[in-house]
C-alpha positions as CSV (number, residue, x, y, z in Angstrom):
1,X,0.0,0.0,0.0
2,X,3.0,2.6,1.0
3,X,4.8,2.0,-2.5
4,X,0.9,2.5,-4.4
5,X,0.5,5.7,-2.3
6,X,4.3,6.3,-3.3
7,X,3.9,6.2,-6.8
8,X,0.2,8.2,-6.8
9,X,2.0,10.4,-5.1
10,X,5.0,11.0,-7.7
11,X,2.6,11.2,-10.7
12,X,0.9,13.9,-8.5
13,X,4.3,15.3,-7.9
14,X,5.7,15.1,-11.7
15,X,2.3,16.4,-13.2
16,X,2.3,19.5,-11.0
17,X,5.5,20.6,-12.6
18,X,5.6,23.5,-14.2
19,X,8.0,26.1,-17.1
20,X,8.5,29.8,-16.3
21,X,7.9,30.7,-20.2
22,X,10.0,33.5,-20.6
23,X,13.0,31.8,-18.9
24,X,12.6,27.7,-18.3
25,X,13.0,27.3,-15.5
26,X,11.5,24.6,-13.7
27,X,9.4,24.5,-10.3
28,X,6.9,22.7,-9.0
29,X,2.5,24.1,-8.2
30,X,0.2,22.1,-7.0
31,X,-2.4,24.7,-6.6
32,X,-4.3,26.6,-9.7
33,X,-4.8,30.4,-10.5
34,X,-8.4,29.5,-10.1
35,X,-8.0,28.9,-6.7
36,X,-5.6,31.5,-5.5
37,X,-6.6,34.6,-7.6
38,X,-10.2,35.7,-6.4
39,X,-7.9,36.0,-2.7
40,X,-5.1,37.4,-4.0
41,X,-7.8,40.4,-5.4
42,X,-9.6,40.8,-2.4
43,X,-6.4,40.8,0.0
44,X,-5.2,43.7,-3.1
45,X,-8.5,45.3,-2.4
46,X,-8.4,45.7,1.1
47,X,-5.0,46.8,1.2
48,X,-6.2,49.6,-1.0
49,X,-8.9,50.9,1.5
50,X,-6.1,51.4,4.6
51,X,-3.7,52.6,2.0
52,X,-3.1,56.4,0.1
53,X,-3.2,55.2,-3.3
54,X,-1.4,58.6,-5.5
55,X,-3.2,58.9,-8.5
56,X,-3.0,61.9,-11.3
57,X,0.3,62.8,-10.6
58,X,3.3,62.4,-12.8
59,X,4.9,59.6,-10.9
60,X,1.3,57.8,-10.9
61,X,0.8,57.9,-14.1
62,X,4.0,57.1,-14.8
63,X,3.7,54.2,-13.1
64,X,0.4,52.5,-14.8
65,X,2.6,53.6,-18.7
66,X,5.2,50.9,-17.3
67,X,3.2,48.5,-15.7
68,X,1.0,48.9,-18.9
69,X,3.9,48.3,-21.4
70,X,5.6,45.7,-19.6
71,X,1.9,43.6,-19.7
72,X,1.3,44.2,-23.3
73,X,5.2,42.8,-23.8
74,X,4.2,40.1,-22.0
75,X,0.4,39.6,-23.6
76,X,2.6,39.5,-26.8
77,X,5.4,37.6,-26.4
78,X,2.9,34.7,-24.6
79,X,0.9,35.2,-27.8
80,X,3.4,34.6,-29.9
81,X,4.6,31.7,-28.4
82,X,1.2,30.2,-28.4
83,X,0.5,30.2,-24.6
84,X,-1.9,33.1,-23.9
85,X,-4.1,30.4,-22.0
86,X,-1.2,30.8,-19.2
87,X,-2.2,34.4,-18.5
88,X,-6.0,33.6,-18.3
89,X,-7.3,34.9,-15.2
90,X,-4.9,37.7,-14.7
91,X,-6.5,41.2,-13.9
92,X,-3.9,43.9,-14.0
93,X,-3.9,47.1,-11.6
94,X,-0.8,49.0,-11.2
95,X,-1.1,51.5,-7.9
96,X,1.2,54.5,-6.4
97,X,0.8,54.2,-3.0
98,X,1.9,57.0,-0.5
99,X,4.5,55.7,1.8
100,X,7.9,56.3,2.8
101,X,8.7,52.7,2.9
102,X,11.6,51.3,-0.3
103,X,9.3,48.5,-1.8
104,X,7.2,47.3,-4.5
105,X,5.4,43.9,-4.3
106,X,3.1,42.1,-7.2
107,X,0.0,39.3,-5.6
108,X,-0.7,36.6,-8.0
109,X,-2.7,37.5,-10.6
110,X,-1.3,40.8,-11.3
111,X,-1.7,43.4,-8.4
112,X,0.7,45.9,-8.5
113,X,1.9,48.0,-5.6
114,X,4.6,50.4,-6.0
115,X,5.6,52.7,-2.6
116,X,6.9,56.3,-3.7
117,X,10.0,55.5,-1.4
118,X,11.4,53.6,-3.7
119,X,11.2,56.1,-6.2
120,X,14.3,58.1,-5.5
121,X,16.1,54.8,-6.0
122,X,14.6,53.7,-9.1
123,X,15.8,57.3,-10.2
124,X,14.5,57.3,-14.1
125,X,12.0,55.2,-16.0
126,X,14.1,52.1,-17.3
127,X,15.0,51.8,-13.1
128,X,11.2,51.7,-12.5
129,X,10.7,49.4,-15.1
130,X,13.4,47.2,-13.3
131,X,11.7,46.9,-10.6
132,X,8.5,46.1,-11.5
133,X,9.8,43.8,-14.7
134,X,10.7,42.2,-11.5
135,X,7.8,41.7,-9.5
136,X,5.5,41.1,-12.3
137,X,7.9,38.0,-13.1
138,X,7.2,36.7,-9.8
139,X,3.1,36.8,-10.5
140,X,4.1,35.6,-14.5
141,X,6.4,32.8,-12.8
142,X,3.8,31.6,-10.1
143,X,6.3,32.0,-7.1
144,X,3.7,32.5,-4.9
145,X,2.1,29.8,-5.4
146,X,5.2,27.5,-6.1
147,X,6.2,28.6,-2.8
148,X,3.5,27.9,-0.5
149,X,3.3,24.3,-2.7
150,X,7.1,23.7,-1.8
151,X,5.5,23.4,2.2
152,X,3.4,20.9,1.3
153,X,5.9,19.0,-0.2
154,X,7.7,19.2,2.7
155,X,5.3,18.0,4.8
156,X,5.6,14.4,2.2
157,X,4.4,13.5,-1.0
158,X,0.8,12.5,0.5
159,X,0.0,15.4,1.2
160,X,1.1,16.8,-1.8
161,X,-2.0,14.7,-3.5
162,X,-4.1,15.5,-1.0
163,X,-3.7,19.4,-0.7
164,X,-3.9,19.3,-4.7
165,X,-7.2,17.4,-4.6
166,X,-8.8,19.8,-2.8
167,X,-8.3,23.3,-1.8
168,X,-9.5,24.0,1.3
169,X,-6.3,24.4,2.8
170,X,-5.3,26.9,0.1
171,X,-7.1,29.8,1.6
172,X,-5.5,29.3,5.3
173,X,-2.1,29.2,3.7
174,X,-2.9,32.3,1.6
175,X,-4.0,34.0,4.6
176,X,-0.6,33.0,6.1
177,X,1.5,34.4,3.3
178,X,-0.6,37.7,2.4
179,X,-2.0,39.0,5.9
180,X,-3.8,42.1,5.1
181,X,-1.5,44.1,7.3
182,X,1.5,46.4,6.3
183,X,3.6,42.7,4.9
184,X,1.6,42.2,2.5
185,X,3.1,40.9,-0.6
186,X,6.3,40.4,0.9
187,X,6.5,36.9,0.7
188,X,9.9,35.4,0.8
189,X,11.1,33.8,-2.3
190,X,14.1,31.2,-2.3
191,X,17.3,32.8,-4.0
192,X,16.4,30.4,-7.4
193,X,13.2,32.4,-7.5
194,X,14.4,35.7,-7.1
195,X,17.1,35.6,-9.8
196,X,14.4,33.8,-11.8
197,X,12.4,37.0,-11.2
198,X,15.7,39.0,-12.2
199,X,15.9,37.3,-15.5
200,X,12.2,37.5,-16.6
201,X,12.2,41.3,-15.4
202,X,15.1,42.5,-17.3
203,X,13.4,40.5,-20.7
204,X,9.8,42.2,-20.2
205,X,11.1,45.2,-19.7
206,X,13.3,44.9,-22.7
207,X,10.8,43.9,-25.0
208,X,8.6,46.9,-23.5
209,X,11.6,49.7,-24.7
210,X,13.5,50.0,-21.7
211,X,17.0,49.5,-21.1
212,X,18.1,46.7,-19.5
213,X,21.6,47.8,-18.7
214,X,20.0,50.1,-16.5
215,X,19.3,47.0,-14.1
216,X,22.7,46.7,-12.8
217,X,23.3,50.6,-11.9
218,X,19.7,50.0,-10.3
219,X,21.0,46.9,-7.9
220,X,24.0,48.9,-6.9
221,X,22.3,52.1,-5.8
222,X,19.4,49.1,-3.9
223,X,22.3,47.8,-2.0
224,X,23.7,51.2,-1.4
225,X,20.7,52.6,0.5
226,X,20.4,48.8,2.3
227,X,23.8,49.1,3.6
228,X,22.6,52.1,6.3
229,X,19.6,50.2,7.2
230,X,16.5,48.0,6.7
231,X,15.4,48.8,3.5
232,X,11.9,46.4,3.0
233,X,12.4,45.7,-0.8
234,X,16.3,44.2,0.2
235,X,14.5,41.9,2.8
236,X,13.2,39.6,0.1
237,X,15.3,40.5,-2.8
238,X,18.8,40.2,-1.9
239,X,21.5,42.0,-3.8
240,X,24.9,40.7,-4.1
241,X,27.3,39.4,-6.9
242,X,25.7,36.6,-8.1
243,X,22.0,38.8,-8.7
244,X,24.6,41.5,-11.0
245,X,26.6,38.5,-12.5
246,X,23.5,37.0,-13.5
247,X,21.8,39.8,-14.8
248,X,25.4,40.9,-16.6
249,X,24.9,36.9,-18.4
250,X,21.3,38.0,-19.2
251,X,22.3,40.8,-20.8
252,X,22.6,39.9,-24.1
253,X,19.5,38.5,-24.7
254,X,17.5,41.6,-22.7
255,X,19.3,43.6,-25.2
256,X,18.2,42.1,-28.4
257,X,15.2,42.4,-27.0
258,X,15.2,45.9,-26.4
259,X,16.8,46.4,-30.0
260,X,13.3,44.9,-31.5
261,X,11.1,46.4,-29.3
262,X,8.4,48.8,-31.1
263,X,8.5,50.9,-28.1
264,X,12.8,51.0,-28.1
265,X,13.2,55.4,-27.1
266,X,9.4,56.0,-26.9
């Protein structure tokens, strides 16, 4: 009976494997946008109401033109590579929130949050765009959900199957990861996801016009302004040699990108 439950249990394991599009990498998610979407929109929703969303100035609207550019790069490129059906579900909102605190964050299924204290660091457009190229690959790459599958696999193969079989355990652990408190969004990606995140950031934001080599200057001025103290965005997104070393290899693919983009120094 243990070596049946042991092979159910790796079909369950192998078939809820899954191919970040834009850069193959592998991971593992055992729980569908269906299920986790309608609460990542109401946890976006309620953060909203306790939060001072900026909206028709500059930097707001400045904010929705890159969210808005990197989706349609995205939109298009899945198109193109005959996936689409992967971004069914997704409802886009890109927000300015009022708040001295470094960070930007993206809930499954699209739902943007960027704080104006990050702003002095992104400095210029292309270092916005690094940012949330970067977040947005977490929601187009599943982390969230990969992440919070990774603890049932922990917990052993069974209840791998079982948690994927049904999901009323999806909405505690959602509740655990996105409390509608001042952490939201911040959940804490392994290293392999974040420079995932990295890679598939620095190509949206290419194939959207803007200049990947401006990631690297980006990092260096993140980990500058970590260095004198707890900077929220640095708490989950580590910066150190192997992120710019990665991003250097990327490179020259993000720039071929970038050099076919429609929207190259619009």
């Amino acid at each position: 009976m243990k070596k049946l439950l042991l092979a159910v249990g790796m079909i369950g394991f192998i078939s809820a494997c899954t191919t970040n599009a834009v850069t193959g990498r592998k991971g593992i998610n055992v729980v569908s946008n269906a299920q986790i979407f309608p609460q990542s929109f109401a946890q976006y929703q309620e953060v909203l109401k306790s939060a001072q969303v900026e909206t028709g100035t500059a930097n707001a609207k400045l904010v929705q033109t890159v969210g808005e550019r990197i989706k349609y790069a995205a939109d298009k490129y899945y198109a193109e590579k005959g996936l689409s059906a992967q971004l069914d579900g997704y409802q886009w909102e890109f927000k300015l929130l009022k708040a001295n605190e470094v960070n930007a964050w993206c809930m499954p299924g699209g739902k943007v949050a960027v704080y104006t204290g990050i702003l002095p660091i992104t400095k210029n457009t292309d270092g916005l765009a690094v940012v949330m190229g970067h977040e947005i690959g977490h929601a187009l790459a599943n982390h969230s959900a990969e992440q919070m599958s990774r603890q049932y696999v922990l917990g052993g193969i069974g209840s791998v199957v079982g948690s994927a079989a049904g999901n009323t355990s999806w909405g505690t652990a959602f509740e655990q990861y996105y409390p509608v408190v001042g952490q939201v969004g911040l959940l804490s990606y392994s290293r392999k996801m974040e420079l995932d995140a990295d890679v598939t950031g620095l190509y949206l934001m290419a194939m959207a016009g803007y200049n990947p080599n401006e990631a690297i200057p980006f990092w260096e001025r993140m980990s500058a302004a970590g260095s004198g103290g707890t900077v929220e965005f640095l708490s989950t997104h580590p910066s150190d040699a192997t992120r710019i070393a990665k991003i250097k290899e990327a490179l020259p693919t993000a720039m071929a990108y970038y050099n076919a983009s429609p929207y190259k120094g619009k």
